[in-house]
N, CA and C atoms of all chains as a GROMACS GRO file, in nm:
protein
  570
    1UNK      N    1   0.732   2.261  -0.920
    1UNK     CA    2   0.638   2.190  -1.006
    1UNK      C    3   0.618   2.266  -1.136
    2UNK      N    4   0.628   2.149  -1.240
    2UNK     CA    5   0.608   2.262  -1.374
    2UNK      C    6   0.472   2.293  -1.350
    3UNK      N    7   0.415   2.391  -1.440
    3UNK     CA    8   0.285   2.445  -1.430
    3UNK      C    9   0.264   2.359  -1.618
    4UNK      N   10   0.247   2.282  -1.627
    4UNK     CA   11   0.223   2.207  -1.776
    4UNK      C   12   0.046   2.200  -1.772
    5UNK      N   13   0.006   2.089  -1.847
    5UNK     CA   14  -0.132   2.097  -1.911
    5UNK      C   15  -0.196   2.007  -1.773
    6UNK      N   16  -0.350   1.999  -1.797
    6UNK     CA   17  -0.395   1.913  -1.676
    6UNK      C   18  -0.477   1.846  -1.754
    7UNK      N   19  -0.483   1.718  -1.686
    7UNK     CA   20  -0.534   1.598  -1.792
    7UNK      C   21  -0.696   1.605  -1.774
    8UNK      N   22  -0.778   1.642  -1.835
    8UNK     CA   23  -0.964   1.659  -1.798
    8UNK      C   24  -1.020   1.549  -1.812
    9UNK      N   25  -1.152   1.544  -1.801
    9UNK     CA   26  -1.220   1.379  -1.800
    9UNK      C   27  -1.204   1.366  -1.956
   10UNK      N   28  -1.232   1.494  -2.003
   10UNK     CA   29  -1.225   1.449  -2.191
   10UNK      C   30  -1.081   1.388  -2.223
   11UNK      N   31  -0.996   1.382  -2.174
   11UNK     CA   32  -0.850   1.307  -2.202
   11UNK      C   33  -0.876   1.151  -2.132
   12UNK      N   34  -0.971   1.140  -2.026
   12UNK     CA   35  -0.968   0.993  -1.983
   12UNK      C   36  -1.064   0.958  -2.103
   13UNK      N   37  -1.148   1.043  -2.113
   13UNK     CA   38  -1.251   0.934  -2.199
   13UNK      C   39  -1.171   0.882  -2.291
   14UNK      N   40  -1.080   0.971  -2.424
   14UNK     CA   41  -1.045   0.999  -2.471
   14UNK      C   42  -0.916   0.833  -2.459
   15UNK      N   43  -0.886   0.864  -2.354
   15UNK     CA   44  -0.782   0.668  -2.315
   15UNK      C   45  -0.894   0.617  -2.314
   16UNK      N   46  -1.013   0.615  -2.266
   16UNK     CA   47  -1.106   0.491  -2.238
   16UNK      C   48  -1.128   0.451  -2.400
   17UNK      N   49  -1.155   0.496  -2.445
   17UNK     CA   50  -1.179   0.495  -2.620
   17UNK      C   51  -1.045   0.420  -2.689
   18UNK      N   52  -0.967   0.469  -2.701
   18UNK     CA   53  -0.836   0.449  -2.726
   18UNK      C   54  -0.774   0.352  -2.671
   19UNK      N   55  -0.793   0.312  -2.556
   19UNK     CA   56  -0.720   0.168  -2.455
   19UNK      C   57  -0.867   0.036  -2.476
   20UNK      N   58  -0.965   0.040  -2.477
   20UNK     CA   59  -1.053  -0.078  -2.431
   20UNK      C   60  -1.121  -0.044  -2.601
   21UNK      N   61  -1.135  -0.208  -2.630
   21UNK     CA   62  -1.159  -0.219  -2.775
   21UNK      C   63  -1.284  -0.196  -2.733
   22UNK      N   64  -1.399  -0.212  -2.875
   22UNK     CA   65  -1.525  -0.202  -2.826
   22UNK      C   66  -1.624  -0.128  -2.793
   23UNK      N   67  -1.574  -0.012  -2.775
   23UNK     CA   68  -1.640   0.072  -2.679
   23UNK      C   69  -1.677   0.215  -2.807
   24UNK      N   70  -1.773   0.272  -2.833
   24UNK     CA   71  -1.814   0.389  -2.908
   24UNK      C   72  -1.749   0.512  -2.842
   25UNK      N   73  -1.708   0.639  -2.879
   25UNK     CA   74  -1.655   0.730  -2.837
   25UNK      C   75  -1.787   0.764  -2.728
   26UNK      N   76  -1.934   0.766  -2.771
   26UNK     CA   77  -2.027   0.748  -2.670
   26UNK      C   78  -2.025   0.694  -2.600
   27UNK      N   79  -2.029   0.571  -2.580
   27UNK     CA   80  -2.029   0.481  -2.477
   27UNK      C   81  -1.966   0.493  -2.418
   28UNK      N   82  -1.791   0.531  -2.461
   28UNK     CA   83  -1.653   0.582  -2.363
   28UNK      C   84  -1.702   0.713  -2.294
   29UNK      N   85  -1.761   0.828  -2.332
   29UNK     CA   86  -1.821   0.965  -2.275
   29UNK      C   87  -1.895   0.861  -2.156
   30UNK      N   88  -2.007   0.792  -2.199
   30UNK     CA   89  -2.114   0.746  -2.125
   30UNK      C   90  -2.093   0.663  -1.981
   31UNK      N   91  -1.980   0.639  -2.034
   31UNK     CA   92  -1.963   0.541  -1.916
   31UNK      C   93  -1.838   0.594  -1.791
   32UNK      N   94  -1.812   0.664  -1.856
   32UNK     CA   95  -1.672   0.719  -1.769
   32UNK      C   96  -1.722   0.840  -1.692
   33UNK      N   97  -1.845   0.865  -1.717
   33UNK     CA   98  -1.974   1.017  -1.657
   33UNK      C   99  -2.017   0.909  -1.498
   34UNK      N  100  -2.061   0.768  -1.586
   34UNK     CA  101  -2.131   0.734  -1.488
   34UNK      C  102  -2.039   0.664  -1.365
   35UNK      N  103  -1.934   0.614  -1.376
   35UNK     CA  104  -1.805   0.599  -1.272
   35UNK      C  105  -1.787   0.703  -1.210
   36UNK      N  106  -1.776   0.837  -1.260
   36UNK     CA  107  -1.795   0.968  -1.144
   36UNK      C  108  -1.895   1.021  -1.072
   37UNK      N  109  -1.969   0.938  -1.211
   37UNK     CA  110  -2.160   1.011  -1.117
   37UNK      C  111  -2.156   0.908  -0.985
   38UNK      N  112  -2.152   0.759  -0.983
   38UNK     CA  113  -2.209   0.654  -0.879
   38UNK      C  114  -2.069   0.717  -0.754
   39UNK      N  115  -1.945   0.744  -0.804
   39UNK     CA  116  -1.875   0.804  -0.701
   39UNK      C  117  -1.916   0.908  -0.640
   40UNK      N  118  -1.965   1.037  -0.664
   40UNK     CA  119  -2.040   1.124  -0.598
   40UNK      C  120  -2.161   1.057  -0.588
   41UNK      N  121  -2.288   0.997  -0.583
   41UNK     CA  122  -2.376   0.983  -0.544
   41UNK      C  123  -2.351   0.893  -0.380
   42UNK      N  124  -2.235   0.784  -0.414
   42UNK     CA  125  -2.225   0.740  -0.302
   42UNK      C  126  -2.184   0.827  -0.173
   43UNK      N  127  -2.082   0.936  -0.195
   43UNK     CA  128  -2.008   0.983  -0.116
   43UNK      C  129  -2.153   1.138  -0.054
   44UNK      N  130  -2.239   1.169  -0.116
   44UNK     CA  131  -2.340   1.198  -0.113
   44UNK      C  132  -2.412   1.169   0.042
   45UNK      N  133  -2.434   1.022  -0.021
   45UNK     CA  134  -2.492   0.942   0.113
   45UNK      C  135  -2.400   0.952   0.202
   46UNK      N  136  -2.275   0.968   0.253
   46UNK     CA  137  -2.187   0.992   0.323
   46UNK      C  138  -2.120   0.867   0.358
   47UNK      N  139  -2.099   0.744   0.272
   47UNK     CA  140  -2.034   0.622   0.258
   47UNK      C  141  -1.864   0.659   0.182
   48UNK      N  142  -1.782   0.635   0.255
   48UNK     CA  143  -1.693   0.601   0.160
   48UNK      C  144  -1.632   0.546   0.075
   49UNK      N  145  -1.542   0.559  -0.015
   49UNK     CA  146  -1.514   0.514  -0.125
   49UNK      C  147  -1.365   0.461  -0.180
   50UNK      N  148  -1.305   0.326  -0.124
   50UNK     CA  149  -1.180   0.309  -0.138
   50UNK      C  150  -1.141   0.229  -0.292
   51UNK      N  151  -1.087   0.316  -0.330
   51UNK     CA  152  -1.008   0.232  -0.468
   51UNK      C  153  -0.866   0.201  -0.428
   52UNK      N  154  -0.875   0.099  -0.419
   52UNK     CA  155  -0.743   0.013  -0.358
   52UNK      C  156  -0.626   0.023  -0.472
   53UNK      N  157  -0.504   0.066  -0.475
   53UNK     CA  158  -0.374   0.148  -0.558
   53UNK      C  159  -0.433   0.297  -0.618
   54UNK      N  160  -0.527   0.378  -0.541
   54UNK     CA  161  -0.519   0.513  -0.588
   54UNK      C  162  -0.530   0.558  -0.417
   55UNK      N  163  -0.640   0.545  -0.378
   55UNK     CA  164  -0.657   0.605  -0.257
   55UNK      C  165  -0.855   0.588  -0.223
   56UNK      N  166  -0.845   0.643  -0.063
   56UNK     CA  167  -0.980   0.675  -0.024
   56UNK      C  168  -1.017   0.784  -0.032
   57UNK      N  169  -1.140   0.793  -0.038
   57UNK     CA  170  -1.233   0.916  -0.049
   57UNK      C  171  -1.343   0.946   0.053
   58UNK      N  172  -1.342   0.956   0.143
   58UNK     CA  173  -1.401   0.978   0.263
   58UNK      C  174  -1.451   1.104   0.348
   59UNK      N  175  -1.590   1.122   0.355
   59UNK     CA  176  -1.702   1.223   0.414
   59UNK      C  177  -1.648   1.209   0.558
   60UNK      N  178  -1.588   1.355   0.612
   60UNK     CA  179  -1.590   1.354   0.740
   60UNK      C  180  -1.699   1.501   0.812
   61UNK      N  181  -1.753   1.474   0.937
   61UNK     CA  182  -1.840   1.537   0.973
   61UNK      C  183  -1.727   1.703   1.064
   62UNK      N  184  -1.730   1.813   1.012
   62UNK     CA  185  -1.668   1.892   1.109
   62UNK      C  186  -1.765   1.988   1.168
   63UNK      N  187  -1.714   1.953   1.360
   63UNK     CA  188  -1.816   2.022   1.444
   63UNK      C  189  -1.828   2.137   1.414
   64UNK      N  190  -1.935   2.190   1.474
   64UNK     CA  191  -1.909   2.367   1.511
   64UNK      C  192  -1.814   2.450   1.560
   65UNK      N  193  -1.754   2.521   1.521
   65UNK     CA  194  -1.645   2.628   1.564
   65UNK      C  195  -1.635   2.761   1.554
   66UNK      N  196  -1.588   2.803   1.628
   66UNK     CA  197  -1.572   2.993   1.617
   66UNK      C  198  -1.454   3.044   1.547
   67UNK      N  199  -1.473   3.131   1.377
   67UNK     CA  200  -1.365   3.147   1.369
   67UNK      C  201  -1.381   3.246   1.363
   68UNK      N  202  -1.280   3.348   1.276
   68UNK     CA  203  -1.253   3.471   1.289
   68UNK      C  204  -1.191   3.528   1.130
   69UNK      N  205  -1.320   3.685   1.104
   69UNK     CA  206  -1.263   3.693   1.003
   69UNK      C  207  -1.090   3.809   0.969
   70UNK      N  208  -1.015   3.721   0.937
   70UNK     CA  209  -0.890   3.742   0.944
   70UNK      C  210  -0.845   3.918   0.935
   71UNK      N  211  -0.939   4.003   0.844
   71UNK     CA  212  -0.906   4.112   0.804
   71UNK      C  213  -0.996   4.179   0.918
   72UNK      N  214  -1.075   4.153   0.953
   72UNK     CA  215  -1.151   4.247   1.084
   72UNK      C  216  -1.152   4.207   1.213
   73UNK      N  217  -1.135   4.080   1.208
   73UNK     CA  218  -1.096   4.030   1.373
   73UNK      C  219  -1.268   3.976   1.427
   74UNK      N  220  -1.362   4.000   1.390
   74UNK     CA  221  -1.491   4.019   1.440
   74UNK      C  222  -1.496   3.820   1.419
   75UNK      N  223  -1.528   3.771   1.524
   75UNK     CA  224  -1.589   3.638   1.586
   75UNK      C  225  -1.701   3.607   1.464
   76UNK      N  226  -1.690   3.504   1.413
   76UNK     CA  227  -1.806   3.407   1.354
   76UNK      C  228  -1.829   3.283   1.379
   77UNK      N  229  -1.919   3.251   1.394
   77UNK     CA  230  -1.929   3.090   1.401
   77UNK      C  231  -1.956   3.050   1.278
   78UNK      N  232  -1.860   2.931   1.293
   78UNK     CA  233  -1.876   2.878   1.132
   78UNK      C  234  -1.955   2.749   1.223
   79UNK      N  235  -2.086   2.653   1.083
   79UNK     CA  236  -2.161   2.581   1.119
   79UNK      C  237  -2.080   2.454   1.137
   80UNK      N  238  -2.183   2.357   1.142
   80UNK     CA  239  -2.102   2.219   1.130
   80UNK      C  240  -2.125   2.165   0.996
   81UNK      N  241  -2.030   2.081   0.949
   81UNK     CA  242  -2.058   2.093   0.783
   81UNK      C  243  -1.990   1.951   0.772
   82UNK      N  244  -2.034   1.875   0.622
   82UNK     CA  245  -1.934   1.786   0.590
   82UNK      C  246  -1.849   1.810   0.519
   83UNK      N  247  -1.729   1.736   0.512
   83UNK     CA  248  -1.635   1.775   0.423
   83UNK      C  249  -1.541   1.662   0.307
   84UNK      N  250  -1.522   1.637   0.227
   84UNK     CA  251  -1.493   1.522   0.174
   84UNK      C  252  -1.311   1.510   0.175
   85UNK      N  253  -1.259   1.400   0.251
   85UNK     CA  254  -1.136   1.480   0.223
   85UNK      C  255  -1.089   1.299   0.162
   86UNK      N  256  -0.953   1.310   0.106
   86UNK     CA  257  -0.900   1.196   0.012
   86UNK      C  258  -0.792   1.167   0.039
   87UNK      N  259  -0.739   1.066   0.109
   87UNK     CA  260  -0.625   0.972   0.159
   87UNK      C  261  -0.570   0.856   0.054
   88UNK      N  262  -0.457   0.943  -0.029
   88UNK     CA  263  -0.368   0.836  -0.112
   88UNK      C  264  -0.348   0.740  -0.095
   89UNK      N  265  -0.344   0.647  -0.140
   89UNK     CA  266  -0.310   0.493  -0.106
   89UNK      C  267  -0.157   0.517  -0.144
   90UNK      N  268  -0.087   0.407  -0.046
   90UNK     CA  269   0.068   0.396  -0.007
   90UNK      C  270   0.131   0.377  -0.140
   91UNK      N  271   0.092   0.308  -0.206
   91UNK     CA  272   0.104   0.260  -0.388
   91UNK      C  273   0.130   0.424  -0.466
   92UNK      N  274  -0.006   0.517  -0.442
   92UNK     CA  275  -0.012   0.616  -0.521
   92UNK      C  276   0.126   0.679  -0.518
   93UNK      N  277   0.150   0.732  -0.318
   93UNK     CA  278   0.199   0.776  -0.299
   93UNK      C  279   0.410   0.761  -0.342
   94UNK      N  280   0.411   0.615  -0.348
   94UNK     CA  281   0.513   0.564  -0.378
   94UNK      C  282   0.562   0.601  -0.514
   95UNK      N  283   0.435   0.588  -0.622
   95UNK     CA  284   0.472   0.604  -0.739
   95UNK      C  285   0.521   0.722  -0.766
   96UNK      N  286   0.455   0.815  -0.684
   96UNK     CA  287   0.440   0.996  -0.704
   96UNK      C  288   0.610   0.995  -0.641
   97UNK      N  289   0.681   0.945  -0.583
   97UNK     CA  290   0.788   0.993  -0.549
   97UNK      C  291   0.913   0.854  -0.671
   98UNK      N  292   0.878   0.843  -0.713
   98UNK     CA  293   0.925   0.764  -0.828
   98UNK      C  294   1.096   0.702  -0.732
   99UNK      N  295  -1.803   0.193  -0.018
   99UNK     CA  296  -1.775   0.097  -0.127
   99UNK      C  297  -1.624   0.055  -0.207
  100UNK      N  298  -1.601  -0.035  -0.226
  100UNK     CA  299  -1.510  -0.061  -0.272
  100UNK      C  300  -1.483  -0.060  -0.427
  101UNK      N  301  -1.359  -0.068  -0.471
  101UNK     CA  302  -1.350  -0.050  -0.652
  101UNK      C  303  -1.437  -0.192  -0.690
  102UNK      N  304  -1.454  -0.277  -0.612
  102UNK     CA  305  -1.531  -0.407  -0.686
  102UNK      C  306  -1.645  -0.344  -0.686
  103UNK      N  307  -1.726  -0.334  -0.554
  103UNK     CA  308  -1.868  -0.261  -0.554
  103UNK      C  309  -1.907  -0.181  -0.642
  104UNK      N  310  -1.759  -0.044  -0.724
  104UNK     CA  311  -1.810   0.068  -0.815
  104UNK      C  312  -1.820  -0.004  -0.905
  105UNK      N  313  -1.729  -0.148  -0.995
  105UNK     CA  314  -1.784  -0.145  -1.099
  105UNK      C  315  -1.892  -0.268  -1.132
  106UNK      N  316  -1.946  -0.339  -0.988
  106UNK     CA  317  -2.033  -0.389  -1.007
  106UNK      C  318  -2.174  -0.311  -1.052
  107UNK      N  319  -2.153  -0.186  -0.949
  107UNK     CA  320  -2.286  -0.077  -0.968
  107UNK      C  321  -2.287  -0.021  -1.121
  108UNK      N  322  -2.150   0.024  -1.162
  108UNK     CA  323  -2.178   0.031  -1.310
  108UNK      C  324  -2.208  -0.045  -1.385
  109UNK      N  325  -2.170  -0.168  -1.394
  109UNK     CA  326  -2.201  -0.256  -1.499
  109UNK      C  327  -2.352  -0.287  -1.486
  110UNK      N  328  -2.459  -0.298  -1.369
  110UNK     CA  329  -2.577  -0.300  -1.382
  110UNK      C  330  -2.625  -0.196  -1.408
  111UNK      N  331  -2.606  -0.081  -1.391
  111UNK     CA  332  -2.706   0.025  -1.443
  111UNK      C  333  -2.697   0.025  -1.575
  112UNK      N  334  -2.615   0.005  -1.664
  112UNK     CA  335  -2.593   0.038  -1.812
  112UNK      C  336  -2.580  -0.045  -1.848
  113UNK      N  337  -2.589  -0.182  -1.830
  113UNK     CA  338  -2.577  -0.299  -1.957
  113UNK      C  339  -2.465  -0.289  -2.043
  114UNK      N  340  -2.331  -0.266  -1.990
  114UNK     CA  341  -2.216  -0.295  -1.983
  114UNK      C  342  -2.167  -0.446  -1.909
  115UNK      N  343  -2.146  -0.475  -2.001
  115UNK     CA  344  -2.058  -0.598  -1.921
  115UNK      C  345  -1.979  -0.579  -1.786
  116UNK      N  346  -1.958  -0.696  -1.670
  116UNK     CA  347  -1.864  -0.656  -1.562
  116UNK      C  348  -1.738  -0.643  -1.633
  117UNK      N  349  -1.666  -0.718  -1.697
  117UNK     CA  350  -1.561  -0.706  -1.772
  117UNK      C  351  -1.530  -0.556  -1.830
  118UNK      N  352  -1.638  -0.531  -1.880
  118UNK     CA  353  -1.588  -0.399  -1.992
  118UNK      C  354  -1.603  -0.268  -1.845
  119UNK      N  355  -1.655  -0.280  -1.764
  119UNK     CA  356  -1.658  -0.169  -1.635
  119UNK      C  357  -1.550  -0.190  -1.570
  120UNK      N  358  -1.488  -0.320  -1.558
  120UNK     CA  359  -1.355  -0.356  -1.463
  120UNK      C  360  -1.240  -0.300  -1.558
  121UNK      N  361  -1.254  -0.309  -1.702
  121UNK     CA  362  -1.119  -0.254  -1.780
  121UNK      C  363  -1.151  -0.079  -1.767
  122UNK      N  364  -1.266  -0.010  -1.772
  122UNK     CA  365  -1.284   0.105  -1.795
  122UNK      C  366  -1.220   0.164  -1.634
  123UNK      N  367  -1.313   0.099  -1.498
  123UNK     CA  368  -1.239   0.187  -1.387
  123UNK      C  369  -1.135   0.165  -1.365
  124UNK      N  370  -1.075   0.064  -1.438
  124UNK     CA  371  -0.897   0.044  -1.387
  124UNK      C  372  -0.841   0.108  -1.512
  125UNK      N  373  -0.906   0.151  -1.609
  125UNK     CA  374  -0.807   0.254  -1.678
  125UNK      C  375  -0.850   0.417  -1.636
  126UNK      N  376  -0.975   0.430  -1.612
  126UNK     CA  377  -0.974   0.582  -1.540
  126UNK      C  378  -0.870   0.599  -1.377
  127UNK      N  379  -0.867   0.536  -1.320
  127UNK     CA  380  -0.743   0.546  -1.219
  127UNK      C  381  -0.588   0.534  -1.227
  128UNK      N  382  -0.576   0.435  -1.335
  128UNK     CA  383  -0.450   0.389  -1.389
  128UNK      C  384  -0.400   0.544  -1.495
  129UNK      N  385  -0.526   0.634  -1.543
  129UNK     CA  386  -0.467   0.718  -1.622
  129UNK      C  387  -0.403   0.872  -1.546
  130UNK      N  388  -0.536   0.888  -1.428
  130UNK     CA  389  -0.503   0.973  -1.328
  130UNK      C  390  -0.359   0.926  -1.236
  131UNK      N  391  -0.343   0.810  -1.219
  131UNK     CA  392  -0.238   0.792  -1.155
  131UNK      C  393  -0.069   0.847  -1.250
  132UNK      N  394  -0.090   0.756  -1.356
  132UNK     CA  395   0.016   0.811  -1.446
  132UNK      C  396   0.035   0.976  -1.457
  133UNK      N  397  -0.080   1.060  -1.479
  133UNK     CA  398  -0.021   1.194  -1.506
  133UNK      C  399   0.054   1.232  -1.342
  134UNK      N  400  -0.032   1.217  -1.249
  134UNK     CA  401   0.008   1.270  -1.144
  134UNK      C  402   0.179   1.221  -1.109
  135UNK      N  403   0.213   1.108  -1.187
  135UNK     CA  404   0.340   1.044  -1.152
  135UNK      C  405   0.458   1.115  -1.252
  136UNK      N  406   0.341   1.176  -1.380
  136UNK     CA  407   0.447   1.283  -1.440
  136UNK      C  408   0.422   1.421  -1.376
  137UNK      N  409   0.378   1.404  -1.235
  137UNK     CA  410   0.374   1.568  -1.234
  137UNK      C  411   0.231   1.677  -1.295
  138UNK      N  412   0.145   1.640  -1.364
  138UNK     CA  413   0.045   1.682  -1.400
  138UNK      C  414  -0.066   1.660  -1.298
  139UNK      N  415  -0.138   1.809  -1.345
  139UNK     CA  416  -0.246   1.815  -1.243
  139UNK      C  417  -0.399   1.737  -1.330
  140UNK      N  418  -0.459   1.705  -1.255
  140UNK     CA  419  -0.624   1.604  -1.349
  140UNK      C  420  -0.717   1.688  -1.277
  141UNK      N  421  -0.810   1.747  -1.348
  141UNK     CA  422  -0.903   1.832  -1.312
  141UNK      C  423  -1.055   1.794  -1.367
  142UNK      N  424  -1.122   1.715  -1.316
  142UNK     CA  425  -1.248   1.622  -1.333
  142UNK      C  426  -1.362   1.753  -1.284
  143UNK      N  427  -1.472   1.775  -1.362
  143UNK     CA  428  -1.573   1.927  -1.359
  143UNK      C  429  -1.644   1.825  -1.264
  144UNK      N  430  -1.704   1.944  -1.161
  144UNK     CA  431  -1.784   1.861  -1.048
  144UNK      C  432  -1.761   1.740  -0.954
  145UNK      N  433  -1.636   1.719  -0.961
  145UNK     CA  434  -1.531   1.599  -0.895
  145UNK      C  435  -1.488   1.658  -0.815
  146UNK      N  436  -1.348   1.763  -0.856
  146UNK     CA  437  -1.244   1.771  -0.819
  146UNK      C  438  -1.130   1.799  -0.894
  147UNK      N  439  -0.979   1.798  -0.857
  147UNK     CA  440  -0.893   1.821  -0.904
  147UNK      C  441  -0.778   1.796  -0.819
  148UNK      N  442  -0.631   1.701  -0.851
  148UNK     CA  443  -0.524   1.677  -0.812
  148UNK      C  444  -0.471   1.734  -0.845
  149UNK      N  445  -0.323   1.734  -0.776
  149UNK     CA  446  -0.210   1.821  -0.803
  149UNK      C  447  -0.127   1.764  -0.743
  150UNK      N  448   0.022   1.737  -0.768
  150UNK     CA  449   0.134   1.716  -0.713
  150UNK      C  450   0.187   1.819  -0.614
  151UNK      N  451   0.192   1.801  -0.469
  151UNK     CA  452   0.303   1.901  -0.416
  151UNK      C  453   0.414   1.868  -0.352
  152UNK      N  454   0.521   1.992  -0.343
  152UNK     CA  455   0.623   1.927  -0.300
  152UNK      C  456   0.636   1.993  -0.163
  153UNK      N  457   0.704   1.890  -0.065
  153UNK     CA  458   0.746   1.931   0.076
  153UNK      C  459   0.886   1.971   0.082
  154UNK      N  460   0.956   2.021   0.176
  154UNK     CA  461   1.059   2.024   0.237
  154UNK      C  462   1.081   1.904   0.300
  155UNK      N  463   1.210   1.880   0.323
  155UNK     CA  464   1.259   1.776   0.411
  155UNK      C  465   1.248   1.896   0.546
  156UNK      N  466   1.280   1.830   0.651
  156UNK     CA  467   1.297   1.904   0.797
  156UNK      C  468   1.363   1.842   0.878
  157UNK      N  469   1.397   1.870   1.026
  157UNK     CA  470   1.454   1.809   1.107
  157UNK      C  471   1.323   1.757   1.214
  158UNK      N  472   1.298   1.656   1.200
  158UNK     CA  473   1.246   1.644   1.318
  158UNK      C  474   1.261   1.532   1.428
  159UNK      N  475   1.191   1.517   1.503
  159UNK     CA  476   1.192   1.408   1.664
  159UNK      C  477   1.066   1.309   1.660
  160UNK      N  478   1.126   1.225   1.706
  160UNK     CA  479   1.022   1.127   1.721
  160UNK      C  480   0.981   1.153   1.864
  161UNK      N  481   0.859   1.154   1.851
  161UNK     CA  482   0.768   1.190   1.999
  161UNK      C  483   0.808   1.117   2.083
  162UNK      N  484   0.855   0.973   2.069
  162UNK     CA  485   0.790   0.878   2.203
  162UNK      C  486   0.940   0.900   2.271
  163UNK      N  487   1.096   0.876   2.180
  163UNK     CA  488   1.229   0.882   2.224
  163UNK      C  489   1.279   1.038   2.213
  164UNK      N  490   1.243   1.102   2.157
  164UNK     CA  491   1.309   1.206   2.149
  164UNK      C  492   1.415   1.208   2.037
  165UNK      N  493   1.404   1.143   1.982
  165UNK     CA  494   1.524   1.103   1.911
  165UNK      C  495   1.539   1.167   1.803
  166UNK      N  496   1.650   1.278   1.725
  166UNK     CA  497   1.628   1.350   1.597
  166UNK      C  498   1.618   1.236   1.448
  167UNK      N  499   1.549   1.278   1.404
  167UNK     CA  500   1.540   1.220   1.243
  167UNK      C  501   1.500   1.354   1.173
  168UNK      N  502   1.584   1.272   1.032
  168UNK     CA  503   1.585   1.387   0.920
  168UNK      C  504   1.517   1.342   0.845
  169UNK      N  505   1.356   1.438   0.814
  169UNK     CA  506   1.242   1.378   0.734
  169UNK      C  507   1.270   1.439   0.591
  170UNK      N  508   1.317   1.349   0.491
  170UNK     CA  509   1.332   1.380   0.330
  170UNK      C  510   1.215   1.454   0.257
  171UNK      N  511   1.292   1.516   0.220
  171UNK     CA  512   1.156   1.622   0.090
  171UNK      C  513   1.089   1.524   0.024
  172UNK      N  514   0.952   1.520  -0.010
  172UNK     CA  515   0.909   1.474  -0.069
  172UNK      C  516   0.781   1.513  -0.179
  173UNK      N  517   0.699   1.468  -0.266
  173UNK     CA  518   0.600   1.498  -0.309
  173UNK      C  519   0.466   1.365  -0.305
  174UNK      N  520   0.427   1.468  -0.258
  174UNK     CA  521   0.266   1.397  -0.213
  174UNK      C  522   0.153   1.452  -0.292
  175UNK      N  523   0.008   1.348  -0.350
  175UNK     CA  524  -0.098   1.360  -0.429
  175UNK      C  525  -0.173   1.461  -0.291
  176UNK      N  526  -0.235   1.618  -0.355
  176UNK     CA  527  -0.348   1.661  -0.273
  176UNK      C  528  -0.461   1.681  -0.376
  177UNK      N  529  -0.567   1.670  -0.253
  177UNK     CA  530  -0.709   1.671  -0.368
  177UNK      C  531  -0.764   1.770  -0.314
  178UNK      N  532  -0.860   1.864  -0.445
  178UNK     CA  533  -0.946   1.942  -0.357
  178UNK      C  534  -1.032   1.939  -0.420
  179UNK      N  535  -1.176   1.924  -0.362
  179UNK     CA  536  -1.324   1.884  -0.374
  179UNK      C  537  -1.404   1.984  -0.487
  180UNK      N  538  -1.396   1.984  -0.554
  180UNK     CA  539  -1.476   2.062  -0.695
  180UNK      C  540  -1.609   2.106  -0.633
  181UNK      N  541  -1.665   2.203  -0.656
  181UNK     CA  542  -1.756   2.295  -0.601
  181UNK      C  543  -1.910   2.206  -0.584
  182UNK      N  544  -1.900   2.153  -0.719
  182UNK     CA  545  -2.080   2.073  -0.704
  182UNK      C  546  -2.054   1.958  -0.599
  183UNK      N  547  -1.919   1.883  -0.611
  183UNK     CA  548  -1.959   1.749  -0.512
  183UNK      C  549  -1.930   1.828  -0.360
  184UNK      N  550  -1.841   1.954  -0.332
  184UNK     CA  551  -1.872   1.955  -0.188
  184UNK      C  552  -1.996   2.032  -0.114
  185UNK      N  553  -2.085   2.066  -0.250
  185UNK     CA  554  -2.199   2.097  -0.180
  185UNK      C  555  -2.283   1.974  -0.186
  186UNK      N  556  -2.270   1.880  -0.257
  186UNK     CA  557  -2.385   1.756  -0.286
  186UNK      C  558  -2.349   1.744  -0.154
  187UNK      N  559  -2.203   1.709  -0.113
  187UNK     CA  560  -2.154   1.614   0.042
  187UNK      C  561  -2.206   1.703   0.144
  188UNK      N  562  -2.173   1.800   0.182
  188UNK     CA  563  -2.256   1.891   0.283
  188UNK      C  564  -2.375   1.882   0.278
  189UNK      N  565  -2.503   1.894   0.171
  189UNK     CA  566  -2.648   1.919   0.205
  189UNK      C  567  -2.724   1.772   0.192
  190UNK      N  568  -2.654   1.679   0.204
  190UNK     CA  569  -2.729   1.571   0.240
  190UNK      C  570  -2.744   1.539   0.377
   0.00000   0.00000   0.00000
């Protein structure tokens, strides 16, 4: 993989501005904050979140377990925690292998 | 929720048109999708961040016959959870 540039939200806004007439470079900031904000707020509540041709975004609950810290060996229990993990949609994945 | 549900929820909170929220979240996905399809990583503050990786092909068996298949190298989208949303998701 090349190690090249990584695209930040300021480059989407940046298309949102640039692709959809209409829209104030504010309003493009403003509104493209709040599509990520209502996505974390939902996933928050622990609802998931499918955008159908990118993928899901989905809160899973992981139990309690005993692990171990690798350099001393000494037993910890790690708690039970949520974790958000994200399942490509078949589309994404297709494209990504061109 | 679904992509209809997100940009129904946007378009009411902000007095945005449904129209102008349906062109905006289908170009914020449509733009993340494209870099990742060139290979670029998208790094959203308090989101997250994608990356392209690549696999090995391998030899492997299908469980149920036993049967060898040769699984092709490939590259697959991974995500990993940006620091503020996986504590928002944990302490709720």
């Amino acid at each position: 993989m090349t190690e090249s540039k990584a695209m930040t939200k300021a480059d989407i806004i940046e298309r949102v501005y640039g692709d959809v007439g209409g829209l104030s470079k504010k309003d493009s900031a403003e509104i493209v904050e709040k599509v990520f904000e209502t996505i974390k707020c939902t996933l928050e509540r622990g609802e998931k979140v499918k955008i159908s041709g990118f993928g899901n975004f989905i809160v899973r609950t992981k139990k309690e377990r005993v692990g171990r810290n690798p350099q001393t060996g000494t037993e910890i229990k790690i708690a039970p925690r949520k974790v958000l993990t994200f399942k490509p949609s078949q589309v994404l994945k297709n494209s990504i292998n061109g | 929720m679904t992509k209809g549900e997100l940009i129904d929820m946007v378009a009411s909170q902000d007095g945005f048109s449904l129209k102008m929220a349906e062109i905006v979240v289908n170009t914020i996905f449509d733009s993340m999708a494209e870099a990742l399809r060139k290979g670029e990583r998208v790094e959203i503050r308090g989101f997250g961040s994608f990356e392209v990786r690549e696999y090995n092909g391998y030899r492997g068996r299908n469980p149920k016959t036993g049967a060898e298949v040769q699984v092709r190298a490939k590259r697959a989208p991974f995500f990993k959870t940006g620091k503020e949303l996986r504590q928002r998701v944990d302490l709720s």
